[in-house]
C-alpha positions in Angstrom: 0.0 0.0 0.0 1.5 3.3 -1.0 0.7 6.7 0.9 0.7 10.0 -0.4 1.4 13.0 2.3 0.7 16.7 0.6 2.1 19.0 3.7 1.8 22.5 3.9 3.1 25.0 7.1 -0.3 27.4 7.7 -2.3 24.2 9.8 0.4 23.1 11.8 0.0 23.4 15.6 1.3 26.9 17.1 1.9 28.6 13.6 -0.6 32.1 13.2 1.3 34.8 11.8 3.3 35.5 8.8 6.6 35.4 11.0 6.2 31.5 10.9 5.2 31.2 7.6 8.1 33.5 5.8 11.2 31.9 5.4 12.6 35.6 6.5 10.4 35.5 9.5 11.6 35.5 13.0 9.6 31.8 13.7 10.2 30.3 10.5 12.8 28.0 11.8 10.8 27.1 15.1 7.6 27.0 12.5 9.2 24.4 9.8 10.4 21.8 12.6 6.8 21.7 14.2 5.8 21.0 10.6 8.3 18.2 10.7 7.1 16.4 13.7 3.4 16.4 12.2 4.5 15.1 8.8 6.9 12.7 10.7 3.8 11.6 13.1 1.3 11.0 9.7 4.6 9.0 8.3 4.6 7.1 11.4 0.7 6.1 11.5 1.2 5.6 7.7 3.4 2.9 8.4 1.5 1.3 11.8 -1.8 1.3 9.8 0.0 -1.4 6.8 1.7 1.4 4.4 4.7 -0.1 2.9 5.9 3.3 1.1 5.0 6.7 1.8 6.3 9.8 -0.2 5.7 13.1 1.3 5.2 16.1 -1.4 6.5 19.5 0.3 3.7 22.3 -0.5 4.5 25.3 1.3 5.7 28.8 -0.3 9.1 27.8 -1.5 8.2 24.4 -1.1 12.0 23.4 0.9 10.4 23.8 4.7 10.7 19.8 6.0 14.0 18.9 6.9 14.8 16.0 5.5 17.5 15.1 7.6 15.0 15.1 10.7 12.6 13.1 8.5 11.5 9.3 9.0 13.5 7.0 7.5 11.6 5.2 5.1 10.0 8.2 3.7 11.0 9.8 0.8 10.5 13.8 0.0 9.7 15.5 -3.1 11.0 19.3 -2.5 11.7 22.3 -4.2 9.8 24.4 -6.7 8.5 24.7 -9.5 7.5 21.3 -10.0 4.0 19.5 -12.2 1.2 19.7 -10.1 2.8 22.0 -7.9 1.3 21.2 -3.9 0.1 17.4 -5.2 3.7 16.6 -7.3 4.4 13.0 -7.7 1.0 12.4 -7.0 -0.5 9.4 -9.3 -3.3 6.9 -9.4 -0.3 4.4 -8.2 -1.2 5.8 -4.4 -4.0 4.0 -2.5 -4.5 7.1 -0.1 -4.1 10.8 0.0 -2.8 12.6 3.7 -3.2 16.6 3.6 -1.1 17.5 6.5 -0.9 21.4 8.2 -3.5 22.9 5.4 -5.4 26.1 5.9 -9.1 27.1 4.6 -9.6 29.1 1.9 -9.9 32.9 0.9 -12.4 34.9 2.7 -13.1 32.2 5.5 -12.4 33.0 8.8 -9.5 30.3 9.6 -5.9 30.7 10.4 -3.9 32.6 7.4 -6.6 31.6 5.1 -5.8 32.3 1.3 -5.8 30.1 -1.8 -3.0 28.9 -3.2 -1.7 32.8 -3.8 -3.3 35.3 -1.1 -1.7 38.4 -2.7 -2.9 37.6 -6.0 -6.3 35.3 -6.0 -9.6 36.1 -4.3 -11.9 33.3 -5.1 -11.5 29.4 -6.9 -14.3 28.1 -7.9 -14.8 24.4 -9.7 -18.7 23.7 -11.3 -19.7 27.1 -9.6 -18.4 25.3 -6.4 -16.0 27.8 -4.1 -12.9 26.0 -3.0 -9.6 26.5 -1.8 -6.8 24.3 -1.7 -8.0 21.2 0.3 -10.9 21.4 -2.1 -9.3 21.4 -5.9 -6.5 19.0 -4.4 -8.7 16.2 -3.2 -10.1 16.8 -6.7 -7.1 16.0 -8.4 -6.8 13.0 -6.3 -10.0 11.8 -7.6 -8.6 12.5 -11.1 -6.4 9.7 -10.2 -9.0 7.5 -8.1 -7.4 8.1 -4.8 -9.2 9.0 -2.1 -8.5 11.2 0.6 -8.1 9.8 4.2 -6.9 12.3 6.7 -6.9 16.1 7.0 -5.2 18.2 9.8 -5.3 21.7 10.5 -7.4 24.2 11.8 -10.8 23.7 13.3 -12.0 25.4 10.1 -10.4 23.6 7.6 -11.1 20.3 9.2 -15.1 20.9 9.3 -15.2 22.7 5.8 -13.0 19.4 4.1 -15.2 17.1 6.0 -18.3 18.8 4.8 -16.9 18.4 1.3 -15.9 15.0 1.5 -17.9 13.0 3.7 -18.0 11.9 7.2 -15.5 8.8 6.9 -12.7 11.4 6.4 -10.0 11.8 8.9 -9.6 14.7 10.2 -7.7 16.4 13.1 -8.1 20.0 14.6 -4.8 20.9 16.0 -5.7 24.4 17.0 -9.3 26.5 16.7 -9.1 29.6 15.0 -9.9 33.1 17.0 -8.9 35.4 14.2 -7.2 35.0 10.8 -3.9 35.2 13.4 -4.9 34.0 16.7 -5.7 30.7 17.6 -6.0 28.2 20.3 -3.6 25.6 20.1 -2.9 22.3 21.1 0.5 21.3 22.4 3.0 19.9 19.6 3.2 16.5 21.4 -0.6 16.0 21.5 -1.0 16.9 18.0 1.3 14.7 16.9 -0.2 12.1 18.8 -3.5 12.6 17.5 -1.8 12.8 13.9 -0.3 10.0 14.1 -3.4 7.7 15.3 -5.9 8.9 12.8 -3.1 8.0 10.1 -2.9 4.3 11.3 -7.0 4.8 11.3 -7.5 5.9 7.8 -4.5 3.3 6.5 -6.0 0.3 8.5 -9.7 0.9 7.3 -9.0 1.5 3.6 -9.9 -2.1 2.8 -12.9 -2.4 5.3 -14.3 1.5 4.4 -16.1 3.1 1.0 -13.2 6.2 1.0 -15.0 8.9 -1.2 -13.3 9.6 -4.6 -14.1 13.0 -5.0 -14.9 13.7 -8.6 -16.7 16.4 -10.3 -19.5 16.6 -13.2 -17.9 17.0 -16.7 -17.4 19.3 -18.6 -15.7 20.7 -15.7 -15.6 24.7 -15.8 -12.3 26.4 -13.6 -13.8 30.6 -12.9 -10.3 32.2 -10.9 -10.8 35.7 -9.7 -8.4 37.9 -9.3 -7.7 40.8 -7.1 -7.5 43.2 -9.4 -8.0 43.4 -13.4 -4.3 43.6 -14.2 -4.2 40.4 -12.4 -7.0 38.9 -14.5 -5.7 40.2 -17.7 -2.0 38.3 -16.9 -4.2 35.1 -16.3 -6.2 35.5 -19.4 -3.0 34.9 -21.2 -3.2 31.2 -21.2 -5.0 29.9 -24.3 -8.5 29.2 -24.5 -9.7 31.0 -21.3 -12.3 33.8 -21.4 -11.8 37.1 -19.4 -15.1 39.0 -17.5 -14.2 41.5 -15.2 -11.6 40.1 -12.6 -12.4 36.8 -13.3 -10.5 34.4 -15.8 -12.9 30.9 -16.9 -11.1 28.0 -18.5 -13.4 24.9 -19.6 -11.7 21.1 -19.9 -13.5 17.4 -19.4 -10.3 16.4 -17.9 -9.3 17.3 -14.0 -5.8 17.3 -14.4 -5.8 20.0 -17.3 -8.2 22.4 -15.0 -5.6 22.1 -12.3 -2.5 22.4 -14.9 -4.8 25.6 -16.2 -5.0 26.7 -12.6 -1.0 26.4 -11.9 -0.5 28.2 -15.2 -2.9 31.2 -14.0 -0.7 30.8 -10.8 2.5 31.6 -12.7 1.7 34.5 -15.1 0.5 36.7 -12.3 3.3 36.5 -10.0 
């Protein structure tokens, strides 16, 4: 059984301010080892639950925040950026499970550091009319490949809204409960992990006794991305076939993996 592990730094225990988050921030360092020990505690329950491989995807910012030498052994690490599919790299339908460690909720909602995928540049994703942020179009491209997702961890808001989205046989675990955008109540590190690392061996365990939702969408599938501004919009609407109104940019495709390839591209032409 092989176990993808997407991890990003905004849902990790303890992190709330841009400080953590920056690699030139004053908490980064502090920040990127508490990301570690989650990442290293969903490896762990990876492996207890019957996973006999487990490759973690780094999918924060500069995408070079776990440190590998701190890492569990038998992982392995795809870092750096840029890289195809961006926060879900390496993924393929070769995986029998999806883990989306340390996310954050998207734009607008009121969860720790919510944004999605670029919070200077986008303002709202939606997929089918559907709003979503990153949890949401990443557990579609899992589907794409007919993987399911098992386990989510993050905030209290992120947890709820992926669960909502996916189904109630999710996963999930609420390491801290957002007061603010950038105040939260948090759990100790060693209790999160703990937690972490038995809903892993959960979700691995009861993959062959439990109907794991493949989240797909209706076809033709229609990506609207708007912008914070029309200069934005206009940079966006350079990729081929989209259509511009206003601030938002709309790109039409049957297949999942070209929406989110047309979303990456958006991604890149208005940084």
């Amino acid at each position: 059984m092989k176990v993808y592990i997407s991890a990003d730094l905004e849902g990790i225990t303890g992190v709330v301010g841009r400080e953590h988050v920056n690699p030139e921030g004053s908490e980064y360092q502090r920040a990127r080892d508490l990301m570690t020990r989650e990442v290293n505690a969903a490896i762990k329950g990876a492996y207890q639950g019957g996973a006999e491989h487990v490759v973690v995807n780094d999918a924060h910012g500069p995408m070079t925040n776990l440190m590998i030498e701190n890492l569990e052994t038998e992982a392995e690490l795809i870092t750096g950026t840029p890289k195809p599919q961006g926060m879900m790299a390496g993924l393929t339908e070769e995986f029998d499970l999806v883990f989306l460690i340390g996310y954050h909720s998207k734009k607008g909602d009121p969860g720790i550091l919510s944004h999605s995928y670029s919070g200077g540049t986008v303002k709202q994703i939606k997929l089918n009319g559907l709003e979503v942020g990153e949890p949401g179009m990443n557990s579609y491209l899992a589907g794409y490949y007919q993987v399911p997702v098992g386990l989510v961890t993050g905030d209290d808001r992120v947890t709820t809204n992926t669960k909502d989205l996916i189904g109630e046989q999710l996963k999930t675990v609420a390491v801290k409960s957002a007061l603010s955008r950038s105040a939260a109540k948090c759990m100790t590190p060693t209790k999160a992990c703990k937690l972490i690392e038995e809903r892993a061996t959960q979700a691995v365990s009861e993959l062959s006794k439990k109907k794991y939702t493949i989240l797909t969408a209706e076809k033709p599938l229609e990506l609207s991305m708007s912008f914070l501004d029309r200069g934005m919009a206009e940079k966006a609407a350079q990729l081929p076939n989209t259509k511009l109104e206003n601030t938002t940019v709309i790109y039409q495709h049957d297949d999942m993996l070209s929406i989110y390839e047309a979303m990456q591209a958006m991604l890149m032409l208005v940084r």
